[in-house]
C-alpha positions in Angstrom: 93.8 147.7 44.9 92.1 150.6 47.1 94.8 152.5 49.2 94.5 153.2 52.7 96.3 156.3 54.5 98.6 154.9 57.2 98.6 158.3 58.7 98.5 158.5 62.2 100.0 155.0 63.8 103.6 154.3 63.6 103.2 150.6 62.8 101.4 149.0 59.8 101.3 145.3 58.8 98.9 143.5 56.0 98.4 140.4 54.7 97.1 139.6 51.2 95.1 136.4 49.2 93.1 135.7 45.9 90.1 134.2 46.4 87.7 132.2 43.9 85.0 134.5 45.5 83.2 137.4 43.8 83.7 140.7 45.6 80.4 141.1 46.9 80.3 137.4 48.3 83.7 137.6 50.0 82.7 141.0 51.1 79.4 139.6 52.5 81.2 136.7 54.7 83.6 138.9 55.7 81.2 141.5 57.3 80.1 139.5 59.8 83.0 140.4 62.2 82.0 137.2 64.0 84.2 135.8 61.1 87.2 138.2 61.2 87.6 138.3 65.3 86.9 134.5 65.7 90.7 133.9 66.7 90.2 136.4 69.8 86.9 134.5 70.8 88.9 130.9 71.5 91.6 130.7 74.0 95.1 130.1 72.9 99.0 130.7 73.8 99.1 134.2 71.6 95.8 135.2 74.3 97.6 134.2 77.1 95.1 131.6 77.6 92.6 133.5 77.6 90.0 135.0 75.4 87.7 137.9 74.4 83.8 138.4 74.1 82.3 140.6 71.2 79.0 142.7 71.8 77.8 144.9 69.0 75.8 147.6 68.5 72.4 147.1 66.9 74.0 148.5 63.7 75.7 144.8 64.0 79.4 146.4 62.9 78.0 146.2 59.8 77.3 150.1 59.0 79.0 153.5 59.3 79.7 154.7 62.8 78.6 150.9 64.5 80.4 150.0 67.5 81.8 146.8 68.6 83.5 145.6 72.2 85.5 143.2 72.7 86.2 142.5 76.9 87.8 139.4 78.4 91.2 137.9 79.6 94.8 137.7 78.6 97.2 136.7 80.5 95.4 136.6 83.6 94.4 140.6 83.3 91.4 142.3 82.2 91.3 143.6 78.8 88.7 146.2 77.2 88.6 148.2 73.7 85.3 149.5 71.4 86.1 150.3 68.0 84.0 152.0 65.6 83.7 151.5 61.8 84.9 154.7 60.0 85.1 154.0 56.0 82.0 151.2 55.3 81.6 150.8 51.1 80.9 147.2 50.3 81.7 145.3 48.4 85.3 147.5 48.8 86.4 148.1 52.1 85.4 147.9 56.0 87.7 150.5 58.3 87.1 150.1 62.0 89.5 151.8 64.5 89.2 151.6 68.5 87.4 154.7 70.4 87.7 155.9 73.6 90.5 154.6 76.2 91.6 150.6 75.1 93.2 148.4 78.2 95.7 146.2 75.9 99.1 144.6 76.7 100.7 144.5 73.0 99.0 147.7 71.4 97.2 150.7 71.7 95.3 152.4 69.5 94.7 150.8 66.1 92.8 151.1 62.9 92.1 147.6 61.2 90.3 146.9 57.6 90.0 145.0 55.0 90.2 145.5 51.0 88.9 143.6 48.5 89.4 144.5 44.5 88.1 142.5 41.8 90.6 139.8 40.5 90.9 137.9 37.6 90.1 134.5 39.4 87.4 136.4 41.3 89.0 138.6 44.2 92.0 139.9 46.0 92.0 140.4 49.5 94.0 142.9 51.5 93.8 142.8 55.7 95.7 145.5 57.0 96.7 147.0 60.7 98.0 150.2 61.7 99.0 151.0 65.3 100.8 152.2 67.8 102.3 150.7 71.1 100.4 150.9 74.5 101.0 154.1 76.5 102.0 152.3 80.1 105.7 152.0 80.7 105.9 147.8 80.9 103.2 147.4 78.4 105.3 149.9 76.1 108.3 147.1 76.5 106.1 144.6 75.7 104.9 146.0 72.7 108.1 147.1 71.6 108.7 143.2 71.8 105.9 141.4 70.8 103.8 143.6 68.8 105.3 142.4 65.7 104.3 138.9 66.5 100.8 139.6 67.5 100.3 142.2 64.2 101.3 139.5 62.1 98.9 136.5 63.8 95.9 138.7 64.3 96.3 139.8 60.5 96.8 136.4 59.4 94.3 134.7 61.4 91.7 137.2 59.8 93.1 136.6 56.4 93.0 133.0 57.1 89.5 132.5 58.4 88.3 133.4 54.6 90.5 131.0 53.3 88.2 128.2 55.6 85.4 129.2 53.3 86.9 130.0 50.3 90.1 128.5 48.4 92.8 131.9 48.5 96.2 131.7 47.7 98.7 133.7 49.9 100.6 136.7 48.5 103.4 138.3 50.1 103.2 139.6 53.2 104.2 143.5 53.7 105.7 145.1 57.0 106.9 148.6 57.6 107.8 149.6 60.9 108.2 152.5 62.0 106.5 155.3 59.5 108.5 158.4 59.9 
């Protein structure tokens, strides 16, 4: 499996499946980051009802250094982030981490990826999330709350929309919080 450093946030949570997938195909589905944010682009109770919009660069968040934004609703307030991708070596790994000053309710500052090692049944796939909480005094207790919850249903959902394309079976989930 390729390691990530987990330097720098105090949170981390990751998910894990084997797919039936070669590593360059999984790889190739999972690039397009239409697939891996899909669960922020459809309203539902862990958005508050609301839902995000993603705009990329022309690099498509498919290259080293491309930016993406996501803006929308949550809760009935504004929320804004760009991230940029910051390790990009298919068929391996995508890194991304937000840029510049996020307006979140559950977390600030992240970096988000994906892994993907070659498997005996074809591939195993690793999402991860490292992160801190939001800087604001009741977004901190929010985070402090919920953050768990959301790290482990944004990681999942992305974990889950390969499984819609290809047949994965879970592995154990990891969480470690806080990193000392």
């Amino acid at each position: 499996m390729v390691t990530t450093e987990q330097t720098g946030f105090a949170y981390h949570f990751a998910d894990e499946a084997v797919t039936a997938a070669p590593p360059a195909t999984l790889f190739a589905y999972l690039d397009k980051h239409s697939q891996m944010s899909a669960h922020m682009t459809r309203r539902s109770w862990m958005m508050g009802g609301g839902k995000m919009d993603i705009s990329t660069d022309d690099g498509g968040f498919q290259r080293l250094g491309s930016r993406l934004r996501l803006a929308g609703h949550a809760f009935g307030l504004n929320l804004f982030l760009e991230e940029e991708i910051t390790d990009y070596r298919p068929p391996q790994i995508k890194v991304w981490r937000t840029i510049g000053s996020p307006r979140l309710l559950i977390i600030g500052h992240y970096r988000m990826g994906f892994e993907i090692t070659a498997a005996p049944a074809g591939s195993q796939l690793r999402v991860f999330l490292d992160y801190d909480l939001p800087s604001g005094v009741i977004t901190r207790v929010l985070g402090r709350l919920l953050a768990p919850m959301y790290a482990r249903w944004c990681v999942r959902n992305m974990v889950m929309e390969g499984e819609k394309k290809f047949p994965f079976r879970a592995q154990p989930q990891t969480e470690v919080a806080p990193q000392s």
